[in-house]
Rosetta silent file (secondary structure, phi, psi, omega in degrees, C-alpha in Angstrom):
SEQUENCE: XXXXXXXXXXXXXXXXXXXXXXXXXXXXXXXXXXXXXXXXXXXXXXXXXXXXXXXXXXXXXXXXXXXXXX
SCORE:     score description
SCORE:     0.000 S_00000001
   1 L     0.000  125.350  172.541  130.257  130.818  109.934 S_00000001
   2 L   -46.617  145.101  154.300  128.154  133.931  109.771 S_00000001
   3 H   -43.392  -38.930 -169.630  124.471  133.851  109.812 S_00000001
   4 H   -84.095  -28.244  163.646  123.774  135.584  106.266 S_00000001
   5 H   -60.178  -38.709  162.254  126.053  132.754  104.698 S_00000001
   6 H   -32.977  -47.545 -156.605  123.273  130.191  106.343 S_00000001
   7 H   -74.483  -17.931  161.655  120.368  131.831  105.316 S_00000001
   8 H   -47.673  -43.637 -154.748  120.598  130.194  101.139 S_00000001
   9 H   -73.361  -42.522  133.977  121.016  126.713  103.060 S_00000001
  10 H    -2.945  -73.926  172.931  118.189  127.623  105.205 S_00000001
  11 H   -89.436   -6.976  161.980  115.153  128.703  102.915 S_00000001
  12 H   -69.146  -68.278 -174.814  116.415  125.640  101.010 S_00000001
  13 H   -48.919  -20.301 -162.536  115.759  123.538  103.820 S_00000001
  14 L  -104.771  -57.837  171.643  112.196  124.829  104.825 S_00000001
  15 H   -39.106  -50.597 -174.099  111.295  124.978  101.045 S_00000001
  16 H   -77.432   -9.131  163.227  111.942  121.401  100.528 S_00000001
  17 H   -94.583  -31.090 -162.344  110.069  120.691  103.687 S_00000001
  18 H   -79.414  -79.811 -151.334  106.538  122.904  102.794 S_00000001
  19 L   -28.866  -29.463 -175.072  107.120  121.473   99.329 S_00000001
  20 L   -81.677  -43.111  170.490  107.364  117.733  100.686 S_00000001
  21 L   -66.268  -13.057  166.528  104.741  118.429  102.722 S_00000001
  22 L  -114.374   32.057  176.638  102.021  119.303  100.626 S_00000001
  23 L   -83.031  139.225  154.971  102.177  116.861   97.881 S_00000001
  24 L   -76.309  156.060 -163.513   99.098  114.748   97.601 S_00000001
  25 L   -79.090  170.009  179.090   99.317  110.720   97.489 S_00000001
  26 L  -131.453   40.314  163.478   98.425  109.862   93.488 S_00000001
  27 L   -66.540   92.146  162.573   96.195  106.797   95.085 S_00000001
  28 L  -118.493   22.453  169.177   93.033  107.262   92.563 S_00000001
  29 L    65.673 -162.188 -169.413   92.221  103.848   92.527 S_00000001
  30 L   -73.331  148.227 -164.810   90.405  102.448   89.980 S_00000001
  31 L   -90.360  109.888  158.501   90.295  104.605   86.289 S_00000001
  32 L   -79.996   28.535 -177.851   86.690  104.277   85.226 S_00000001
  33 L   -89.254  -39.972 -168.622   87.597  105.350   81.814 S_00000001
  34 L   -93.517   92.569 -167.273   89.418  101.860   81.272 S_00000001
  35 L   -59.660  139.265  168.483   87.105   99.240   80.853 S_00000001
  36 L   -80.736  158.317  134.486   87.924   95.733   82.195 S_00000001
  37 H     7.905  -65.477 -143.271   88.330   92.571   79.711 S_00000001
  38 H   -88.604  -82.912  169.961   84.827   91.219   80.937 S_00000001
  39 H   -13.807  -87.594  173.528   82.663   94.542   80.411 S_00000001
  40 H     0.834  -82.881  175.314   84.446   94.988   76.729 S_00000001
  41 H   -54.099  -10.352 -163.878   83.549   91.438   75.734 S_00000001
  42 H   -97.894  -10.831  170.229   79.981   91.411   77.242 S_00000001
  43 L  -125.795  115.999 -166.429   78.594   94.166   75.123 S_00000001
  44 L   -66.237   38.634  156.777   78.143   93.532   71.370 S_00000001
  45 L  -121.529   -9.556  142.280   77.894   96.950   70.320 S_00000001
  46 L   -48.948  -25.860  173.919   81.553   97.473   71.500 S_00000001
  47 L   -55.286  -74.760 -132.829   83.147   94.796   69.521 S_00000001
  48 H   -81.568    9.048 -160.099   83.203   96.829   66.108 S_00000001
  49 H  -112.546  -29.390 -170.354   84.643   99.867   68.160 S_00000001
  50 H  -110.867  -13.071  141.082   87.651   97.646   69.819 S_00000001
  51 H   -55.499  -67.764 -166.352   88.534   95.849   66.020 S_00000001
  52 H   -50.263  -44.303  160.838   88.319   99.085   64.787 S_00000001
  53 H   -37.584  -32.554  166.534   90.690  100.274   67.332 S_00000001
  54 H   -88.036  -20.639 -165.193   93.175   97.609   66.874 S_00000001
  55 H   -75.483  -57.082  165.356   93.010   97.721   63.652 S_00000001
  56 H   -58.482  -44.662  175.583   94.300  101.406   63.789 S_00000001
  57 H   -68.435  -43.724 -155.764   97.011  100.664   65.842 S_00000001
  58 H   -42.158  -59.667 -171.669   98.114   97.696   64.082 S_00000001
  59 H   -46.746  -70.863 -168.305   97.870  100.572   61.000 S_00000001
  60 H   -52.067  -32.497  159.645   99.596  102.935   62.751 S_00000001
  61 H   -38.717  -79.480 -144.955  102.537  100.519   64.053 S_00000001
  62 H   -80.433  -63.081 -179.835  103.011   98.891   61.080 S_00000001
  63 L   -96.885  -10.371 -167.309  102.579  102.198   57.895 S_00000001
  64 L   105.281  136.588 -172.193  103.350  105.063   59.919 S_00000001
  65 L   -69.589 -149.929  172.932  100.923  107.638   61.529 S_00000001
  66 L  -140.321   77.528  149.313   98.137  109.520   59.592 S_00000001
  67 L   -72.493  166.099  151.326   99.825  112.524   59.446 S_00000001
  68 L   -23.770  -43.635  175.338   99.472  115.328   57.868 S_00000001
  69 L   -58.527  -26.582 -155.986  102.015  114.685   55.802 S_00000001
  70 L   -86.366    0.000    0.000  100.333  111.322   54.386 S_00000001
């Protein structure tokens, strides 16, 4: 088999090696956006913020979004 028939199979192979090689791990630990359980509950000015929140999905589940449409 010629060389110039190779060379597709070739920059395939070395592309999928740089490409493999320079992916980063997607370790980011913990998301401080995302509140635990214990935080949530411990500050009363959050409570009306996580009923209201539930409340909306429940809404949203349940009727349909609040589209445009609505």
């Amino acid at each position: 088999m010629s060389l110039t028939k190779r060379v597709p199979e070739i920059v395939g192979a070395l592309l999928t090696v740089f490409l493999a090689a320079g992916c980063n791990t997607l370790d980011l630990g913990l998301n401080p956006n995302q509140p635990d359980k214990t935080r949530v509950l411990s500050d009363p000015a959050s409570l009306p913020a996580l009923a209201e929140g539930a409340m909306h999905s429940w809404y949203e589940t349940t009727q349909g979004s609040f589209g445009e449409d609505q």
